[in-house]
MIBAFI-29443 format. One record per atom (N, C-alpha, C): x, y, z. Coordinates in steps of 0.02 Angstrom, whole numbers, plus 50000, padded with zeros to 5 digits. Each point is the difference from the previous one (the first is absolute). Example, Ala and Ser with C-alpha at 12.3 -4.5 7.8 and 13.67 -1.06 7.14 Angstrom:
BEGIN
506604971650390
499555005950000
500455006050000
499825005349964
500425005950003
499615005550037
END
This chain:
BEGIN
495485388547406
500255004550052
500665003149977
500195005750008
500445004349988
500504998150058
500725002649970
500455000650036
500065004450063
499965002649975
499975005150071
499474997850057
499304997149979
499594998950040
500314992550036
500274995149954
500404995750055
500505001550041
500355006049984
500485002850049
499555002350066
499455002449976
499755003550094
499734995650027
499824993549962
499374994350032
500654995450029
500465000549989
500624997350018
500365004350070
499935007650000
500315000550045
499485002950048
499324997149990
499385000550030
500124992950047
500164996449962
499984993850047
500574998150057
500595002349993
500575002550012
499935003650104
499475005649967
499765004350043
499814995750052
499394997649971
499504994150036
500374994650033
500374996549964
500274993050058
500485003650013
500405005650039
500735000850034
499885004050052
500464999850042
499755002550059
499964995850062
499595000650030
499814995950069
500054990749975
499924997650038
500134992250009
499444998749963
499065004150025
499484997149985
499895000649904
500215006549986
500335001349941
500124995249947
500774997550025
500374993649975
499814994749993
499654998250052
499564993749999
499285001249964
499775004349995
499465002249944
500024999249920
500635002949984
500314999149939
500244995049993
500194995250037
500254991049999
499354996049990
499554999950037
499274997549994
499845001549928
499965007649986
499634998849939
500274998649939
500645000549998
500584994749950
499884994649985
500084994950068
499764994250008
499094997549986
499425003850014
499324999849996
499865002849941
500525000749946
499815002649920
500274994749980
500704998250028
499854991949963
499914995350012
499864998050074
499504994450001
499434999049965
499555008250004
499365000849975
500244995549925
500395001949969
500044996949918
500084993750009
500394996150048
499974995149989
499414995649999
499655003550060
499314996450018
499585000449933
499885005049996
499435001949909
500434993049983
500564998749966
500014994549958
500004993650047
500054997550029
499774998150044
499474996050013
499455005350011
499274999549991
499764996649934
500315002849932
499904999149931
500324990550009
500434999250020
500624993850008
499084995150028
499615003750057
499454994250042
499405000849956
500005003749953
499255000849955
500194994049942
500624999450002
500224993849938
500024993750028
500015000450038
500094993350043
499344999650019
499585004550027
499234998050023
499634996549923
500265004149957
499774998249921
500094992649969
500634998650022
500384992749959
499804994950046
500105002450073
499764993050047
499415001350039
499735003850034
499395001150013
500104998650091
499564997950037
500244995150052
500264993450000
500424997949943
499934991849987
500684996250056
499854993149972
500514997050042
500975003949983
499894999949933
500755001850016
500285006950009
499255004250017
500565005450038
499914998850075
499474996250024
500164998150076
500654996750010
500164995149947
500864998050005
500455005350000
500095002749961
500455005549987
500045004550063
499375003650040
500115002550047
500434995550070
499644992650009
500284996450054
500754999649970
500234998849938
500574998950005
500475006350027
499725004249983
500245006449990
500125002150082
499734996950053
499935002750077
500465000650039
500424991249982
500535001750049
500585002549991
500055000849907
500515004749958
500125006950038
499205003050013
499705004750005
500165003250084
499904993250012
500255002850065
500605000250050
500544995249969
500615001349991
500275005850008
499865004949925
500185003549967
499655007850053
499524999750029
499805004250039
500125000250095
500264991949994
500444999050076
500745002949995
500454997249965
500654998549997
500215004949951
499825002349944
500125005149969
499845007650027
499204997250001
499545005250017
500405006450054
500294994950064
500105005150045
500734999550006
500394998949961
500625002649977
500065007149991
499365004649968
500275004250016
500065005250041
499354998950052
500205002250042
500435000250054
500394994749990
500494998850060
500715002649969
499875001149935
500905000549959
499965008750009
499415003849974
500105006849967
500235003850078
499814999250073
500135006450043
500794997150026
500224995749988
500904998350018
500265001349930
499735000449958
500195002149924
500115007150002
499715002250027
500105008250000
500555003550038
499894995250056
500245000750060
500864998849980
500034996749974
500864999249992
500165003149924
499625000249962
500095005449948
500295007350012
499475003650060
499975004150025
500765001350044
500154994550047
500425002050028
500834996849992
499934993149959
500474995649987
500455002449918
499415002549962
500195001649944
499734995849939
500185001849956
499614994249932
500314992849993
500634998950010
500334993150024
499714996850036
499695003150031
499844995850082
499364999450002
499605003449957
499284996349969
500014997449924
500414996849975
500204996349943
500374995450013
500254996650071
500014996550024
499434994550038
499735005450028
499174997350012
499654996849962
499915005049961
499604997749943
500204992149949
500745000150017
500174993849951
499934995450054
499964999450053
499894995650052
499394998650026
499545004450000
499214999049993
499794996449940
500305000649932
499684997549943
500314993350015
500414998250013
500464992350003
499584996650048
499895001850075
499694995850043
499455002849967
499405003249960
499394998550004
499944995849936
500144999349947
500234995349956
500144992649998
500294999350062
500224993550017
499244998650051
499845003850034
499404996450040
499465001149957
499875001749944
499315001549955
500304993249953
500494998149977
500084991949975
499854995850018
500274998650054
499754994050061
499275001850007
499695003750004
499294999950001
499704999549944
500055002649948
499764997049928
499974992749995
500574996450029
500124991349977
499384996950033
500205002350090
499384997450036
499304999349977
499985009749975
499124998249981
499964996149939
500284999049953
500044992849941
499944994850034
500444997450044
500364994650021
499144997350038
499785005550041
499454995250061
499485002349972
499845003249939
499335001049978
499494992749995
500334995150005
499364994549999
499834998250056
500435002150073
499605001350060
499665005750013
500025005449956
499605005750046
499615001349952
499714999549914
499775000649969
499294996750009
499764992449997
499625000650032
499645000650060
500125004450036
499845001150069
499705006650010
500565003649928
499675008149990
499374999749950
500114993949964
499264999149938
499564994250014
499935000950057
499434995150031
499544996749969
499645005949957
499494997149979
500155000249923
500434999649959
500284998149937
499954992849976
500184998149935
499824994449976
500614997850015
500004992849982
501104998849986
500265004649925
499344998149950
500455004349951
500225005949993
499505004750058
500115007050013
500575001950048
500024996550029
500544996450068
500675002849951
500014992949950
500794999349951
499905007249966
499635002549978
500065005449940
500375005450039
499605001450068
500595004950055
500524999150000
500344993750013
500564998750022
500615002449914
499524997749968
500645002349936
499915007249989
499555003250013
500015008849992
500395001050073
500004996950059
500485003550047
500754996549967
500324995349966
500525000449969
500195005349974
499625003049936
500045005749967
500045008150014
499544999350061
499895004550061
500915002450038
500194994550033
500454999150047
500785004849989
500225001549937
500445004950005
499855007350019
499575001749995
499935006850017
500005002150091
499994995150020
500255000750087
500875002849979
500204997749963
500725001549998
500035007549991
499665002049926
499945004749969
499915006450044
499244998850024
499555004550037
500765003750069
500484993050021
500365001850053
500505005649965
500225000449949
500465005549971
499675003849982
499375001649974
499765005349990
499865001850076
499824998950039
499655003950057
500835004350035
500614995549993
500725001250043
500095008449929
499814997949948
500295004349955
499545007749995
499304999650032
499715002149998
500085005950081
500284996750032
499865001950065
500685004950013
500534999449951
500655002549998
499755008549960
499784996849939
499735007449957
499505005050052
499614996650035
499395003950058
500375003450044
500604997950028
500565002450043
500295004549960
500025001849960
500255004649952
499665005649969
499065000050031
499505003249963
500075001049936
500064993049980
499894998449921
499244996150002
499485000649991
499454998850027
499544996149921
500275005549961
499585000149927
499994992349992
500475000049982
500374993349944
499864994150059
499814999050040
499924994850058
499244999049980
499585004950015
499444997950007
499845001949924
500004998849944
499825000049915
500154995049999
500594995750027
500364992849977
499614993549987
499615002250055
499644992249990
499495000749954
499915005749966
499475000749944
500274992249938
500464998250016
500354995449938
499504992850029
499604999350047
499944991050017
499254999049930
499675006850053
499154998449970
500065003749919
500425003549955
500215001249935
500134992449978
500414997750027
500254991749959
499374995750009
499775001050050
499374994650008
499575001849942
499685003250015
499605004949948
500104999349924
500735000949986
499844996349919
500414993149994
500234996050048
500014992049993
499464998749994
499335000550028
499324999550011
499595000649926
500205006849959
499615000249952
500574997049946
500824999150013
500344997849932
499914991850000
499964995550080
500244994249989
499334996350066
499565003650020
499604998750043
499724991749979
499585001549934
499854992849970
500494994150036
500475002049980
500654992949994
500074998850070
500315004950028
500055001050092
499644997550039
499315003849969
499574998850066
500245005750065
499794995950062
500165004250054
500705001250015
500374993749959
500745001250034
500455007549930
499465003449968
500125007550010
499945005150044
499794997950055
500065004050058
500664998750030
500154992650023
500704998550020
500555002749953
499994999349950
500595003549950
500125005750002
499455005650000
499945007050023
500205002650070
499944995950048
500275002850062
500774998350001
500094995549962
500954999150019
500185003649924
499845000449964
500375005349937
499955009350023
499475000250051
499795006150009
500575001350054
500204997450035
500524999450046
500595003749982
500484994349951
500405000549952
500045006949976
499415003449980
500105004149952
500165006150089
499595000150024
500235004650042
500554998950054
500394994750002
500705000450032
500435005049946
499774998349940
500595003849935
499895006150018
499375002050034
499815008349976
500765002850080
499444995350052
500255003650047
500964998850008
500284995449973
500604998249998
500335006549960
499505000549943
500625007549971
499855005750021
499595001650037
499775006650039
500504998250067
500164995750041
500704999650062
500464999449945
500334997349942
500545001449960
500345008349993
499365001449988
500245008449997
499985004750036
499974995850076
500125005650060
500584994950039
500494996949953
500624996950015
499974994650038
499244996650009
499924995550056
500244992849979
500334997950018
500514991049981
499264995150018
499964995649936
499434997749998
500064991250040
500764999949987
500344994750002
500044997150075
499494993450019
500284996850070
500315001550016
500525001050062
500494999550049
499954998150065
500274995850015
499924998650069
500555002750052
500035004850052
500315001350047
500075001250044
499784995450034
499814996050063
499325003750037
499844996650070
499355001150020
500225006050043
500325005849977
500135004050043
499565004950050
500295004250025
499315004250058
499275003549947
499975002249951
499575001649982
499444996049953
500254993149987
499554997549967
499874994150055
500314999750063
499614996250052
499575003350047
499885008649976
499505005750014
499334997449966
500265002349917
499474994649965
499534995349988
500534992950031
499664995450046
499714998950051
500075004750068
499584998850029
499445004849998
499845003949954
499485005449980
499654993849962
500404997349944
499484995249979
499754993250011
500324997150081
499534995850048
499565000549992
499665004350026
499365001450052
499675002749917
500105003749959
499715003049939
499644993749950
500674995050009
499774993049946
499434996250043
500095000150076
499524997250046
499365003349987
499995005650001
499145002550005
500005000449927
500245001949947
499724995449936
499714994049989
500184997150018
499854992050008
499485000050019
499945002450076
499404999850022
499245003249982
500115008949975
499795003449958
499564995449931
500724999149945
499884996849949
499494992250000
500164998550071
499664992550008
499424999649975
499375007850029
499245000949981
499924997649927
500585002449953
499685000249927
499994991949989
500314998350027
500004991049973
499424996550045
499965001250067
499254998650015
499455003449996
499825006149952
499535000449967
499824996349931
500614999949985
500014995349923
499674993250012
500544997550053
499664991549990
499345000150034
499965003950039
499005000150048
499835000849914
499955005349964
499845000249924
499704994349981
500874995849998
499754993649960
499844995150021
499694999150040
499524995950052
499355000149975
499785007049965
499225000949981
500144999049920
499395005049990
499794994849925
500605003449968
499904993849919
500415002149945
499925006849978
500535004249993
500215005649985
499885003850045
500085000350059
499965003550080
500565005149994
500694996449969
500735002250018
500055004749957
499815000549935
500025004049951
499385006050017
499615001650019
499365004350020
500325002650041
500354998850059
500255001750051
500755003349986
500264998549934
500355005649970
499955004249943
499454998849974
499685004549986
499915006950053
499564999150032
499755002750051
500645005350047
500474997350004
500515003550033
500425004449932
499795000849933
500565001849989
499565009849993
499435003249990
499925004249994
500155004150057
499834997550066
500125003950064
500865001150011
500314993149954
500494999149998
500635006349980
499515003949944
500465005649975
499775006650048
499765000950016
500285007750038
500364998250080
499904993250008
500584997950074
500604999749975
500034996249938
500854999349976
500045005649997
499795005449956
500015005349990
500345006450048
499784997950061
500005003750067
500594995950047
500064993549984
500644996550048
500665001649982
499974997649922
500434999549961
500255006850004
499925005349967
500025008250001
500345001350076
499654999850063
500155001550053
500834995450008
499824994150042
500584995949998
500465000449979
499855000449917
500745002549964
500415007250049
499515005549995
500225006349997
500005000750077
499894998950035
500095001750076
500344995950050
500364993849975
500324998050057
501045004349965
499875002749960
500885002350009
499835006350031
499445004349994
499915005950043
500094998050089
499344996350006
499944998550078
500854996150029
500344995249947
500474997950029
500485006650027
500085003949965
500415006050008
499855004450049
499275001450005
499675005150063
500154994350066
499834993450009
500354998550031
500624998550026
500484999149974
500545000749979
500395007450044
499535004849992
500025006150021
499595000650075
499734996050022
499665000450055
499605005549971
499615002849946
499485002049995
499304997150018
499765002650072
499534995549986
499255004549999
500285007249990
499465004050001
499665000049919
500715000249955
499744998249942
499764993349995
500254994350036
499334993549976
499445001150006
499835003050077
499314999550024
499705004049930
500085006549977
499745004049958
499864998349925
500584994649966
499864998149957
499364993950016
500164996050050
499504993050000
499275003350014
499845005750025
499225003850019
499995002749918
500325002749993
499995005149932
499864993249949
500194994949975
499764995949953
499504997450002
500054996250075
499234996750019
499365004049987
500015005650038
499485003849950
499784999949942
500525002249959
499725000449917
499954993849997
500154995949976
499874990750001
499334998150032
499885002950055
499344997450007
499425004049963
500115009649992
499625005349961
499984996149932
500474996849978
499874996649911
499704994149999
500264993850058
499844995049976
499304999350019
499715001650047
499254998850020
499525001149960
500085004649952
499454999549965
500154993649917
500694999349981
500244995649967
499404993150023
500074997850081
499844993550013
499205000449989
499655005750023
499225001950002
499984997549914
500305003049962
499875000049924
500014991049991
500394998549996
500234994449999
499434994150000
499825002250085
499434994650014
499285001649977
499815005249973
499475003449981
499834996049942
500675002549945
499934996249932
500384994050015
499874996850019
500664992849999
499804995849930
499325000349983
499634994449961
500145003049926
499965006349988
499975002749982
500654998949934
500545003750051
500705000549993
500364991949975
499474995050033
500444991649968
499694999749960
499485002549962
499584997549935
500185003349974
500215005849992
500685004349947
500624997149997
500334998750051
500754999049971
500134990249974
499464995950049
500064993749981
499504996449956
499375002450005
499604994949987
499964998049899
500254995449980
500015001249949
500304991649959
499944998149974
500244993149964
499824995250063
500484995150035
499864996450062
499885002750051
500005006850002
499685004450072
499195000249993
499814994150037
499145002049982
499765005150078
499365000449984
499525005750047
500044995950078
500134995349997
499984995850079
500665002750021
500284998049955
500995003850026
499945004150035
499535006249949
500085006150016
499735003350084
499424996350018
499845002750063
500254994450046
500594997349997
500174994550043
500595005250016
500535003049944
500395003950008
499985004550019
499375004849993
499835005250020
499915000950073
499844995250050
499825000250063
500774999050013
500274995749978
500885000250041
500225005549992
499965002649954
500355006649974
499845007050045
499214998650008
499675006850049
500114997550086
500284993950015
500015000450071
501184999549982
500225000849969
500725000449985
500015007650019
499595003349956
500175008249999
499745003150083
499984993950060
500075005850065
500495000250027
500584997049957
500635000650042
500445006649963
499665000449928
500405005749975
500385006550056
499405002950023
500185007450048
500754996850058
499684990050008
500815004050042
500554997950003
500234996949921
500484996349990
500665005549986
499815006349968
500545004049998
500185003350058
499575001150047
500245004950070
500664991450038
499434993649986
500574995850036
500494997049968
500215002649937
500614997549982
500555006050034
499535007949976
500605004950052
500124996150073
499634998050048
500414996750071
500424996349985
499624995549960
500724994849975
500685002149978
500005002949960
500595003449981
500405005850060
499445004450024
500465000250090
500194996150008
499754992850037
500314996050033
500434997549972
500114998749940
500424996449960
500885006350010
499805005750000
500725004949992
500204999950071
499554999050069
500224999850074
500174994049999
500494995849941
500024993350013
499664994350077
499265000249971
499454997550080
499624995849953
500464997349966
499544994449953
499694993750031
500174997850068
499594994650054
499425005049999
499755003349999
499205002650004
499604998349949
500525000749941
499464996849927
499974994150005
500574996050031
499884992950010
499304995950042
500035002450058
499405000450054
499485000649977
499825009649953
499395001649956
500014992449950
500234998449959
499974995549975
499694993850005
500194997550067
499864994550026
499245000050016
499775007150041
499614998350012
499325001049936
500265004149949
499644999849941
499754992749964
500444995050017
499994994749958
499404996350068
500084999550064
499464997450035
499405002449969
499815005750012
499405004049990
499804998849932
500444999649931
499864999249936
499514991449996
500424995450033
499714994049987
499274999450058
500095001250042
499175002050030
499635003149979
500265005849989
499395002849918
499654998149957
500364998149965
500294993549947
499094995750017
500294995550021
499664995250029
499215002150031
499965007050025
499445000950031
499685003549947
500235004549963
499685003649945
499744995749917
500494995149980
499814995649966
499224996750003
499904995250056
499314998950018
499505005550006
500115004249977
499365006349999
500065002549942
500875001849934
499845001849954
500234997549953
500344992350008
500434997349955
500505002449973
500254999149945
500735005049983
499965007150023
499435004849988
500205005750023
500245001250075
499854995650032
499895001450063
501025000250037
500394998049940
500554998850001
500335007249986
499785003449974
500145009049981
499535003450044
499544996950065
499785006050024
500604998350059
500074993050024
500534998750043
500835003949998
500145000449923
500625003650011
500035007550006
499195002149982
500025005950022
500085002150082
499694995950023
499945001150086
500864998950001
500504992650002
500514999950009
500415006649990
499885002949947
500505009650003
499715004950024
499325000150041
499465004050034
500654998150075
500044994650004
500484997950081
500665001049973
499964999949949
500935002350005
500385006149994
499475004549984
500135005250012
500085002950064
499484998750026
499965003950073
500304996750028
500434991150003
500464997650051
500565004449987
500315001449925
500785003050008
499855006350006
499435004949994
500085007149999
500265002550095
499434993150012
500185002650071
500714997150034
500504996849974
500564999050027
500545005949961
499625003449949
500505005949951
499925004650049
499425001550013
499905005650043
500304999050067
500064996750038
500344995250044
500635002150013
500474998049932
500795001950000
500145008149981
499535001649971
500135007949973
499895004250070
499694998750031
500225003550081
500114997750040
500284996349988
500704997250059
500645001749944
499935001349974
500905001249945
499725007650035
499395005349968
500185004450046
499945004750042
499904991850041
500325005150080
500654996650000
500364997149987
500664998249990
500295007750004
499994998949919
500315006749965
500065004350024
499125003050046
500215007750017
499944999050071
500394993450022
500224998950068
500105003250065
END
């Protein structure tokens, strides 16, 4: 490509994301959904090596159980860090000045630091009470082999918590790129520990890869805030008015995580209740439907809660209503036929990307049915992360808590009722129904507050 032709495809794009809010957030999405998309491709390549070296066997069912409550830690307590830090992040940026969100910021990283330690020790410390309880139906030796890959496992709760605080500062900044490319570093290290030292390793090259992959992307994202003057360095100064804003945004946020996050650990252990290699099929199975939701959460989430925080912020609420109709649309115009495809070829699509060394032909249509009843939640996981992220900028985070709660009832009755009719799959048609109800519980409390703010407004 010629110079000149990157100059117009440059100020072609320019054209395209500026302007209106829907605009901005268009051009943020697809920043973010070009590099997620990359990460996923390797990714994907990261689960074709792993379907290859271990197959369904016992020790990647270890590796996953160990991996759960790491996992879900890191998607409670990290996870929704950031939505509770970025709309008071702006908010005093905006009006306090850059001191006065570099204050924040060193006081958010200190208290979330100190409570992501104390929780690292715990889950070491009581893993021989809750370990077997989550691997029910494990051997003792499979039992012990978990417990030393969740040793190995266990720093990256730390990790994952500075990348997400460091991550959520650059997003406040519509630095978008370098956030979502970053984690391209976990499944790269896995990927060739696997083919340099896999022999020797074994599975605990998966554990080595997720905490070196870490590492490498605190460095990235640490010198990308270096050079927009951001002090990387703890500080503590004191629990003042805006980071006890913070806190109570992230009450109710860490609460319906919890509750939220709870499903994945009782789908896991219902998992491992049934036969050997249930747990591994069953992630198998979630990870293809898996990439165009990350794809669509990740992308959105990132890029639309510093817009919506601001339109609200502004008592815009003519622009919410217009952006949240205006996305939902296209999101459902793309993804619907994504999920149709999906379940059409499901059998198809796992005997291409897995079946191959320990992936035998039974794998394949065991995976294939989880995988084709996974892909009916696709169409509406991106319209309900946009509510979420409303609700999350009208700081009304007790609603995700509530949605939450009652997701985790409904998940384990599912659970339980769908199992006896399809065995493991019946565990991916259940979480599909669970975001079929969680959508329509928070859309209808979004819609809810968006006219009552205004008739407020135009009082």
């Amino acid at each position: 490509m010629k110079i000149w032709q990157l100059h117009n495809l440059l100020d072609y794009w320019k054209k395209l994301t500026s302007g209106s809010v829907n605009r901005q957030i268009l051009g943020a999405a697809i920043t973010v959904a070009f590099g997620t998309a990359l990460v996923k491709v390797v990714a994907v390549v990261r689960e074709i090596v792993i379907a290859w070296k271990f197959g369904t066997g016992d020790e990647l069912d270890a590796f996953l159980i160990a991996l759960l409550v790491p996992e879900f830690i890191i998607n409670v307590v990290a996870g929704s860090f950031n939505a509770a830090l970025i709309p008071t992040y702006i908010r005093v940026r905006e009006e306090e000045g850059a001191k006065a969100a570099q204050r924040l910021f060193s006081g958010a990283t200190v208290w979330s630091l100190g409570l992501l330690g104390i929780t690292t020790i715990l889950i070491v410390a009581s893993a021989p009470l809750y370990l077997p309880h989550l691997a029910s139906g494990f051997s003792a030796e499979k039992v012990n082999l978990t417990f030393k890959l969740l040793c190995v496992i266990s720093p990256i709760v730390m990790l994952t918590g500075i990348v997400t605080i460091w991550s959520a500062v650059l997003n406040a900044g519509e630095r978008f790129a370098l956030t979502a490319l970053s984690p391209i570093m976990t499944p790269v290290i896995t990927i060739v520990l696997l083919f340099l030292g896999g022999k020797f390793w074994g599975v605990f090259a998966l554990a080595v890869g997720l905490v070196g992959g870490a590492v490498l992307e605190i460095t990235l994202l640490g010198i990308a805030l270096r050079r927009q003057r951001v002090s990387l360095l703890p500080r503590w100064y004191g629990f003042d008015d805006n980071l006890r804003q913070v806190a109570n945004q992230y009450a109710p946020m860490i609460a319906g995580g919890f509750l939220m996050c709870s499903t994945g650990i009782v789908d896991q252990a219902m998992a491992a209740t049934l036969l050997p290699g249930s747990v591994a099929a069953l992630n198998y199975g979630n990870r293809l439907s898996a990439f165009p939701i990350t794809l669509m959460t990740q992308a959105l989430s990132t890029a639309v809660i510093p817009y919506f925080s601001t339109m609200v912020a502004r008592e815009d609420w003519v622009g919410v209503r217009h952006t949240l109709k205006h996305y939902m649309k296209s999101i459902f115009a793309v993804t619907l036929p994504i999920s149709l495809l999906i379940i059409l070829f499901s059998g198809t699509i796992v005997q291409i990307l897995f079946q191959r060394g320990l992936f035998t032909a039974n794998d394949t249509q065991l995976v294939a049915n989880i995988q084709a009843f996974n892909a009916l939640q696709i169409p509406l996981r991106g319209p309900g992360i946009l509510v979420v992220r409303f609700i999350s900028a009208t700081r009304s985070n007790q609603i995700l808590m509530w949605g939450s709660g009652f997701n985790l009832m409904i998940n384990i009755a599912l659970d339980y009722l769908f199992i006896q009719w399809l065995g493991v799959a019946g565990i991916a048609l259940s979480t599909s129904c669970v975001y079929m109800f969680s959508f329509f519980f928070l859309l209808f409390f979004a819609i809810k507050k968006i006219n009552k703010k205004s008739i407020i407004t135009n009082g």
